[in-house]
KEFI-377841 format. One record per atom (N, C-alpha, C): x, y, z; residue in three letters. Coordinates in pm, whole numbers, plus 50000, padded with zeros to 5 digits. Each point is the difference from the previous one (the first is absolute). Example, Ala and Ser with C-alpha at 12.3 -4.5 7.8 and 13.67 -1.06 7.14 Angstrom:
<atoms>
513194943150780ala499115011950000ala500905012050000ala499655010549928ser500825011950006ser499235010950073ser
</atoms>
This chain:
<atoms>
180438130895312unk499084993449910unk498745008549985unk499645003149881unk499075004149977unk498584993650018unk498785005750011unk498564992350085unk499564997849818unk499084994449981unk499074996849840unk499115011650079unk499885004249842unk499155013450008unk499515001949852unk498585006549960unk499565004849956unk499035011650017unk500185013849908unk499095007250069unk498654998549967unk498644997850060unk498814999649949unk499625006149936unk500245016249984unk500035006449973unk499884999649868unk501294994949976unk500484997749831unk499394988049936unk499524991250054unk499494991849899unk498625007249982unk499155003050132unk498305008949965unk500045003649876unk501085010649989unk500565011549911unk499994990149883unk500704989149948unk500554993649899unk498414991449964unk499274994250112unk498974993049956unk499205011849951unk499575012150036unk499485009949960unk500045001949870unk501345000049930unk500035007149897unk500054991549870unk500134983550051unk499984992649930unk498044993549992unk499335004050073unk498814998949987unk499185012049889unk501075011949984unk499155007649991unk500524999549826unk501424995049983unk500294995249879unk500914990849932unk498724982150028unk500734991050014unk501344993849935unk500475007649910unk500984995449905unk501075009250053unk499994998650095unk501185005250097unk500644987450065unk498934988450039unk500534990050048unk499954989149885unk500335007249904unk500644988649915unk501705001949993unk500934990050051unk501315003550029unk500924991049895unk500935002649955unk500434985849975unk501685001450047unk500914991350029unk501225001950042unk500694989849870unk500865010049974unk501484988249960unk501295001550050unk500384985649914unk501564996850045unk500544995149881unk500915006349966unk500964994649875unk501094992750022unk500304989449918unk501614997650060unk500214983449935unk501334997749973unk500554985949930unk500654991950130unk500284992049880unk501324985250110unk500945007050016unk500765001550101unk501195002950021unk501334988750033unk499344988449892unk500704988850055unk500054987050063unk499994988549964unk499344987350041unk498515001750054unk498954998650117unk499245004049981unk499575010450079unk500755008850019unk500095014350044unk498795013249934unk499455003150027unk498895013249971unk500565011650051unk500035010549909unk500645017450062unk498495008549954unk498825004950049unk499585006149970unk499965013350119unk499175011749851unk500305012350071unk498355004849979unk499395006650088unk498785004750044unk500265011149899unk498354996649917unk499465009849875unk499395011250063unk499145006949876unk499505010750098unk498214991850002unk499455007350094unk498885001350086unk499105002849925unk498974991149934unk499175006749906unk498535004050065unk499575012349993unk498395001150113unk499435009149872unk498824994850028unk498895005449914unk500525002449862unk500834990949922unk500584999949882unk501375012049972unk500405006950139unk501005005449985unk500964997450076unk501384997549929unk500954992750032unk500795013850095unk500334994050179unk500885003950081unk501725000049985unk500585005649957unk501534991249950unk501044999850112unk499175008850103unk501025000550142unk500554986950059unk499374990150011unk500164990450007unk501404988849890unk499335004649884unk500704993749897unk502084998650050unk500124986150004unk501574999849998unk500375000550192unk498985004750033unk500565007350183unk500394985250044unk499224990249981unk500124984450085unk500624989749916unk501034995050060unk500544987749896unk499724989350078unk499594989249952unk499424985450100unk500914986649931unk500774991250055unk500424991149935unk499534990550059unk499944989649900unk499424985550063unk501434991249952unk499814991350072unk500624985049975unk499154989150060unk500434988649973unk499604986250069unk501394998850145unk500074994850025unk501204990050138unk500444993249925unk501374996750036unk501004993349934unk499584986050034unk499304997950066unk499344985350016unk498884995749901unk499495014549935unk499094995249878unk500345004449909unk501425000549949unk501045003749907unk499955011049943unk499815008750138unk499965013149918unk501575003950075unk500305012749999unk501115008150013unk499925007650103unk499014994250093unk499725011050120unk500185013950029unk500175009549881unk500035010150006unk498845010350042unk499454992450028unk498425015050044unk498844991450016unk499065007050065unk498724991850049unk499074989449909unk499464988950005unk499804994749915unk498775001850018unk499034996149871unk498905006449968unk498764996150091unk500304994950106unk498524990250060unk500155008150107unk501815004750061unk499995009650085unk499705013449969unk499915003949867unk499545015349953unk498604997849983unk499404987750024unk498655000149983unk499415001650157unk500944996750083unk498935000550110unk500865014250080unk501135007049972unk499945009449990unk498755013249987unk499604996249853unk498935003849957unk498405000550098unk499664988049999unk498884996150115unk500425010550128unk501214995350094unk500325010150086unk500015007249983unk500285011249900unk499925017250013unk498725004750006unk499234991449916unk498075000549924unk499394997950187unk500844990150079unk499044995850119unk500295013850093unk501415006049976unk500175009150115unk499205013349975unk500215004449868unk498995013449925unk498604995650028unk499764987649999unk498414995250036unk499395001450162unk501214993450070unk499865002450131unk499615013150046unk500975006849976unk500395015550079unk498685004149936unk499684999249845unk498785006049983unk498724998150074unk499524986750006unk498884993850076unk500315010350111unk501214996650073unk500085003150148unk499405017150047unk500745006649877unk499535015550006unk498585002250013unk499454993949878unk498834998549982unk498384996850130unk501164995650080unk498974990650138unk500935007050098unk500655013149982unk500595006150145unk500974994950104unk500554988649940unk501024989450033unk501365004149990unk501045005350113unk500894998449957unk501344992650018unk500854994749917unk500444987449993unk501195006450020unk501054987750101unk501245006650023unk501164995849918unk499284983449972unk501204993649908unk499074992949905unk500344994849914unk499214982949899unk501184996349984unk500114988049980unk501174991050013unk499594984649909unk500615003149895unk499264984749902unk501094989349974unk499314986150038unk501124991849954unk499034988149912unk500525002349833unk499184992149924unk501014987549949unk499314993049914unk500644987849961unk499214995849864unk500984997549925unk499404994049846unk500624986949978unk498654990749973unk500664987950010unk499694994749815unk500754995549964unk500434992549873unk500184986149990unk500024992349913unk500364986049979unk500145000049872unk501195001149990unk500655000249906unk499734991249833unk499884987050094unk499194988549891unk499175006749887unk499145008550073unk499085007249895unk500745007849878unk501105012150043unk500635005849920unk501094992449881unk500364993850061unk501234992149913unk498984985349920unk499025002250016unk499364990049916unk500094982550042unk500195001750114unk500544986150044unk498134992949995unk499115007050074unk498824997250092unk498705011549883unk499054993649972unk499225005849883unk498725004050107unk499874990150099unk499075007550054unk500645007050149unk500985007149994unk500485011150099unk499825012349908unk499765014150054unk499985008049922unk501315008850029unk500305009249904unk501515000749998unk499975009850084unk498965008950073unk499995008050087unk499845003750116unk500125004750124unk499714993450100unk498874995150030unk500584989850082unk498694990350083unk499295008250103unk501055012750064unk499075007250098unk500635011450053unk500015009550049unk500535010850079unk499315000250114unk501115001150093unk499495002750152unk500475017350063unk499455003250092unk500165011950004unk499495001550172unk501105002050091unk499915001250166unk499945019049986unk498925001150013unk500145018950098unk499744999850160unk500985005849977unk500395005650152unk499685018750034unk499075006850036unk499825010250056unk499905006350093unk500465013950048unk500445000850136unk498845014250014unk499595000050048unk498785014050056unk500145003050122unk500605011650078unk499515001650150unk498615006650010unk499195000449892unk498645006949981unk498644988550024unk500904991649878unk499064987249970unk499594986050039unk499014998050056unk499834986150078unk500344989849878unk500374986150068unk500294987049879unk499064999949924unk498555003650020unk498724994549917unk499975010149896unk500415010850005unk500025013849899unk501374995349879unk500665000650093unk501274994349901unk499804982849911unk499394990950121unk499744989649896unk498744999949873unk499395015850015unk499055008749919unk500674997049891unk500795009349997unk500945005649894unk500474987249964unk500784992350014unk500594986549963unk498984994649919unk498654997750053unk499014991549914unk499775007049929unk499795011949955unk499265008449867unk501245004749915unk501214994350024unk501585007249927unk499734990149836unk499714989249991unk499174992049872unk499135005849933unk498975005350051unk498845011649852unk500805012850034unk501435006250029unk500295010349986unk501135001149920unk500674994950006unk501304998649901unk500174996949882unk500165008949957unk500194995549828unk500884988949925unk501004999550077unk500864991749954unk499504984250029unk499475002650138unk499614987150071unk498814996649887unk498725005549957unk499524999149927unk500284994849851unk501265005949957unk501044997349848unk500124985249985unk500634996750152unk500564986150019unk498444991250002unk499315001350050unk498744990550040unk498974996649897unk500215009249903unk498995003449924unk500404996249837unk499154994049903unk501015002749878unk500055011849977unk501045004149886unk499995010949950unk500744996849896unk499785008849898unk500354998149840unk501175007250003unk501274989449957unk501435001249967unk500494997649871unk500325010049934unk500414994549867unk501695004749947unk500414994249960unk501354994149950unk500145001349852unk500625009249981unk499914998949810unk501775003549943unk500175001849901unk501335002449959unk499745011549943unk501165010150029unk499845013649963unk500915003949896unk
</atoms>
């Protein structure tokens, strides 16, 4: 098993050069992709757009499918979207972690996340007007292992992983989503 790692090194370097010309950290990511079938999703990772120039290395490399569970009449063919959402959160908390951790000379042997997205359904299917159709809450247990780091350093990192994560931020925060027909 590999340890979480980042080199400090490389972000200095990356905050450096994005200070020195901020439209470097303007990023944007896509994902393209249709139904593949009852309510099945096949998308494939676009390219990487930074500072208005499009990366295409990326483009096509990742295919992600979603479904629902055959208990919420989907076709259980591939992860369903609340689990690609906290997917999401988890990768944002571990790149966040290891970063903080570099950052404060910390080094971490494992992170270990076990989250939970809770729903009520009522809201989505229109049963219940005042449930909202999205979750009611996400929970999120970290577990970190340091032979460096005392509990109070690591429960550091745990409390400040909320103003560091972007994603965690995405979720908490509004943000302008728009939906149009193309």
């Amino acid at each position: 098993m590999s340890k979480p790692y980042v080199d400090i090194d490389a972000i200095r370097a990356t905050q450096d050069a994005v200070a020195k010309e901020p439209a470097l950290g303007r990023v944007t990511f896509n994902l393209q992709g249709k139904s593949s079938g009852g309510l099945a999703f096949a998308g494939v990772t676009g390219p990487l757009v930074q500072n208005g120039q499009a990366d295409d290395s990326r483009r096509g490399k990742f295919t992600l499918v979603s479904d629902e569970p055959a208990s919420l009449l989907g076709g259980d063919t591939g992860v369903s979207p609340a689990e690609y959402l906290l997917q999401g959160l988890a990768g944002c908390y571990t790149v966040t972690l290891a970063s903080m951790a570099a950052s404060k000379g910390i080094a971490l042997d494992n992170i270990e996340l076990n989250l939970g997205f809770d729903i009520d359904l009522n809201g989505f299917l229109g049963l219940d007007d005042t449930v909202r159709k999205g979750a009611q809450g996400i929970s999120v247990d970290v577990r970190l292992e340091s032979a460096s780091a005392s509990r109070a350093e690591l429960e550091e990192l745990v409390r400040e992983l909320p103003q560091n994560s972007p994603i965690h931020d995405t979720l908490a925060n509004p943000v302008n989503v728009t939906a149009r027909l193309a």
